[in-house]
C-alpha positions in Angstrom: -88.4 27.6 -178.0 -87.9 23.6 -177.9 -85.4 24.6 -181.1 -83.3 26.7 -179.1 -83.6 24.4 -175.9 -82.4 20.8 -178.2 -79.3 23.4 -179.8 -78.0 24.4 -176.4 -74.4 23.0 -176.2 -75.2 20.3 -173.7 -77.6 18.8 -175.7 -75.8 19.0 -179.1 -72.6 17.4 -177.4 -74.8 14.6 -176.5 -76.2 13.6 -179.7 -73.5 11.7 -181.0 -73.0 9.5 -178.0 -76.9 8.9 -178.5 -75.5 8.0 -182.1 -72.7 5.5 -180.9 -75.0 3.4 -178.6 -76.4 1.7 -181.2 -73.4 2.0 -183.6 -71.2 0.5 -181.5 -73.3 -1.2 -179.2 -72.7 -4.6 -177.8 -75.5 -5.4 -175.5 -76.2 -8.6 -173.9 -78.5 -10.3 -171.6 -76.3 -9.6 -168.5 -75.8 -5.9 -169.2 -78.7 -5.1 -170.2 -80.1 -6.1 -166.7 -77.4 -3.9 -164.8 -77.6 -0.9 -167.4 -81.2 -0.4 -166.5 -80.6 -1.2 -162.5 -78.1 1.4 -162.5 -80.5 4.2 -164.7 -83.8 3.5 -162.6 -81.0 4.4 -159.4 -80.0 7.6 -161.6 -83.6 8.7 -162.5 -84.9 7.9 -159.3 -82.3 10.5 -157.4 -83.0 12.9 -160.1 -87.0 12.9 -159.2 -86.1 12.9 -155.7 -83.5 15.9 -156.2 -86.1 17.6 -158.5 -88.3 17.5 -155.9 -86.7 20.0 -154.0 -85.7 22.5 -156.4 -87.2 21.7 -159.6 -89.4 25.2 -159.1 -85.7 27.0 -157.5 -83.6 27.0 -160.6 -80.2 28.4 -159.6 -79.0 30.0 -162.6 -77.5 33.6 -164.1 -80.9 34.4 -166.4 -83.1 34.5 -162.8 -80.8 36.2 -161.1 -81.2 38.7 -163.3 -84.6 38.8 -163.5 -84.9 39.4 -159.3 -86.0 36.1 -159.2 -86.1 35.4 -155.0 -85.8 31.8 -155.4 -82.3 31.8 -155.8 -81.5 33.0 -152.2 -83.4 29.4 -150.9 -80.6 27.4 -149.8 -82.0 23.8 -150.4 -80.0 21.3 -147.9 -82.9 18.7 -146.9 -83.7 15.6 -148.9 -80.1 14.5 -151.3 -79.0 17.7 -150.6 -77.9 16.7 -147.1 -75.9 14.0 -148.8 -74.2 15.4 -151.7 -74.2 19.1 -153.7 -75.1 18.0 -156.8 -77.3 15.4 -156.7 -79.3 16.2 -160.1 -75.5 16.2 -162.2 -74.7 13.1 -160.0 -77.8 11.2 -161.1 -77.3 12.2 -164.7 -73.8 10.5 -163.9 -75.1 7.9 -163.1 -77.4 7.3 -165.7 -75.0 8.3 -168.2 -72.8 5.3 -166.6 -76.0 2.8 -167.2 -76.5 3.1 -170.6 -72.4 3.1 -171.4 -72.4 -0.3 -169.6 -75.8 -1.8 -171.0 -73.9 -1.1 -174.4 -70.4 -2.3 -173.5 -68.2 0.3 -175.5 -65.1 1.6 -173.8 -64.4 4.6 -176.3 -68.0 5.4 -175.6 -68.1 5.3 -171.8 -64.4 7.6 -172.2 -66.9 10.1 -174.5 -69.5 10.1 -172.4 -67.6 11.1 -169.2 -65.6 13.8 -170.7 -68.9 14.8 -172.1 -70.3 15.2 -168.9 -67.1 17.2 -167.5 -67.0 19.8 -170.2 -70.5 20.0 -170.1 -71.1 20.6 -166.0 -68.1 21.7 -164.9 -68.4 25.6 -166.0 -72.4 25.1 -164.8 -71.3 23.6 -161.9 -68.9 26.3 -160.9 -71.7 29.1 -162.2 -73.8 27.7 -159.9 -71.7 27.4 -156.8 -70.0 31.0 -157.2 -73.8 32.6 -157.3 -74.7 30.7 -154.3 -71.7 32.1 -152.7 -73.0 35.5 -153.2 -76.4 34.8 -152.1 -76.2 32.7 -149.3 -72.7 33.5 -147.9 -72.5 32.0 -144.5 -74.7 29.4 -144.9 -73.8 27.9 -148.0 -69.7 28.1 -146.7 -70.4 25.8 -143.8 -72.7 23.7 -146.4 -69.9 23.7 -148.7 -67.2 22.8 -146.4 -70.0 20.0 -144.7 -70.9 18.2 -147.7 -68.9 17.0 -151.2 -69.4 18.5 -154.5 -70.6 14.7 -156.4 -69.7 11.9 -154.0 -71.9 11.3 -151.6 -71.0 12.0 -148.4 -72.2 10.5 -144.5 -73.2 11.4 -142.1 -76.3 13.7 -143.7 -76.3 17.4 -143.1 -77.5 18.2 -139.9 -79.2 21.7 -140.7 -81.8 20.9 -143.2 -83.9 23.4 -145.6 -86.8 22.8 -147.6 -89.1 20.5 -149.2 -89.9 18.0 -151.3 -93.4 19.0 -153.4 -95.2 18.0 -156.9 -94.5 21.5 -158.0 -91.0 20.8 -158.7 -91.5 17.7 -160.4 -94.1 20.0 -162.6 -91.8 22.9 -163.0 -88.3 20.4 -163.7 -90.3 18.6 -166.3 -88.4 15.8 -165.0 -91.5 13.2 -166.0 -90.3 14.1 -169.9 -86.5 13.0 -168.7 -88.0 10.0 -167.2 -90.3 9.1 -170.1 -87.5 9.5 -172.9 -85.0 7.4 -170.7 -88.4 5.1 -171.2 -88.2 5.2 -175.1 -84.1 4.9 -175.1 -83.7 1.8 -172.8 -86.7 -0.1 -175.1 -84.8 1.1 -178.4 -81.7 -0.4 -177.3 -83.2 -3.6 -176.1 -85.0 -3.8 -179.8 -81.5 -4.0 -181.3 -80.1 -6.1 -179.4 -82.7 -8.2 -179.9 -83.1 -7.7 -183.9 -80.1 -6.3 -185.0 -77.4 -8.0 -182.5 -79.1 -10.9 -182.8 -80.6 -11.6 -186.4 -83.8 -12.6 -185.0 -87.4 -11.3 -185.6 -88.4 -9.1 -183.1 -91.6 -11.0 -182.5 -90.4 -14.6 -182.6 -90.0 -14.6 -178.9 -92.3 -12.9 -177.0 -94.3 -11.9 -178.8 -96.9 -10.4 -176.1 -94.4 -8.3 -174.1 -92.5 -7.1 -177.2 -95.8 -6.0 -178.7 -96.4 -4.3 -175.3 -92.9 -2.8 -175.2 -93.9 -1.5 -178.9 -97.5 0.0 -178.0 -95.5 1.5 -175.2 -93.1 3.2 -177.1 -95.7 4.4 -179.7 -98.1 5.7 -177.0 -94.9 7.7 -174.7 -93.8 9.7 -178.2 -96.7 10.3 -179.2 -98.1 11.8 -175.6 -95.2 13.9 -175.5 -96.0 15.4 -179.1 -99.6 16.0 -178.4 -98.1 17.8 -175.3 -95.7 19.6 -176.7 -98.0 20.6 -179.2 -101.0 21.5 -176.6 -98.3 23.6 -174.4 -97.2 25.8 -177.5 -100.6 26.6 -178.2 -101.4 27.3 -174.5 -98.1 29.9 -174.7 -99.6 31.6 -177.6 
């Protein structure tokens, strides 16, 4: 099951961009700082989104299986702001790590990775949501933008955020692998950028960063591992 999750074409289109940050990355100081500002602001609207509909997955597969989720109109929380708030943090994360790395070819990649990738989801999506909640998500639609955020919020407000969808959006494994990436990339720019040994400066909060990065893999392994077993 992961197999077939990591080979689904969203994920595959990624992998050489994930590639190219530290092929072609030029990291520094300054954008290293603004890279992470900007993916702690894309993560945290994802948990927040997540929140709200990480349990209400609108997709083709549930609606065939009856699920009665999909006819839950989420508007409250970024919902009242902006559609897509999930794709839009993921945006804006995506935008992070292109400028902590500095690559123009890469940030160009990235984005029209991010179109090809969403924009038939996107539209899925929207045209099932059409058919389910007809009325109400027309007005929605017509109140409130597609990825820009959009003010004043939306006045008519539905649902709730809960743990549950946290729990059910695994979004804590997004959050902890955004973790891992952002300490990789500061390791080369620290070794490889700049020729020096990774513990010369530092040493305490690099050897923190390290038992960090060991300990976050490693828990998602063991979890990974405990959850397959569970499913057996």
């Amino acid at each position: 099951m992961l197999f077939k999750r990591l080979t689904k074409p969203r994920f595959v289109m990624v992998y050489p961009i994930l590639a190219g940050l530290f092929g072609f990355a030029r990291v520094t100081e300054a954008s290293l700082r603004i890279g992470i500002a900007l993916i702690c602001a894309g993560e945290a609207l994802r948990f927040w989104a997540n929140g709200y509909v990480g349990n209400k997955k609108v997709n083709w597969t549930q609606k065939q299986r009856g699920d009665r989720n999909i006819g839950e109109l989420t508007t409250a929380g970024p919902y009242a702001f902006v559609r897509h708030p999930l794709y839009f943090g993921t945006l804006i994360l995506g935008a992070g790590f292109c400028l902590m790395v500095r690559n123009v070819w890469l940030s160009i990649a990235a984005l029209a990775a991010f179109i090809i990738i969403y924009n038939r989801k996107v539209g899925q999506e929207e045209v099932l949501l059409e058919h389910e909640c007809t009325d109400a998500y027309t007005h929605y639609q017509n109140a409130v933008a597609r990825f820009i955020p959009r003010w004043p919020a939306y006045p008519h407000r539905h649902g709730r955020w809960t743990w549950k969808g946290i729990a059910a959006s695994k979004e804590w494994k997004t959050g902890l692998w955004i973790v891992v990436l952002t300490i990789l990339v500061y390791f080369w720019e620290e070794s490889v950028q700049e020729h020096e040994w990774l513990f010369e400066e530092h040493p305490l909060f690099r050897f923190f960063l390290l038992g960090l990065l060991v300990l976050l893999v490693t828990g998602d392994a063991v979890w990974e591992l405990i959850s397959r077993r569970r499913r057996k």
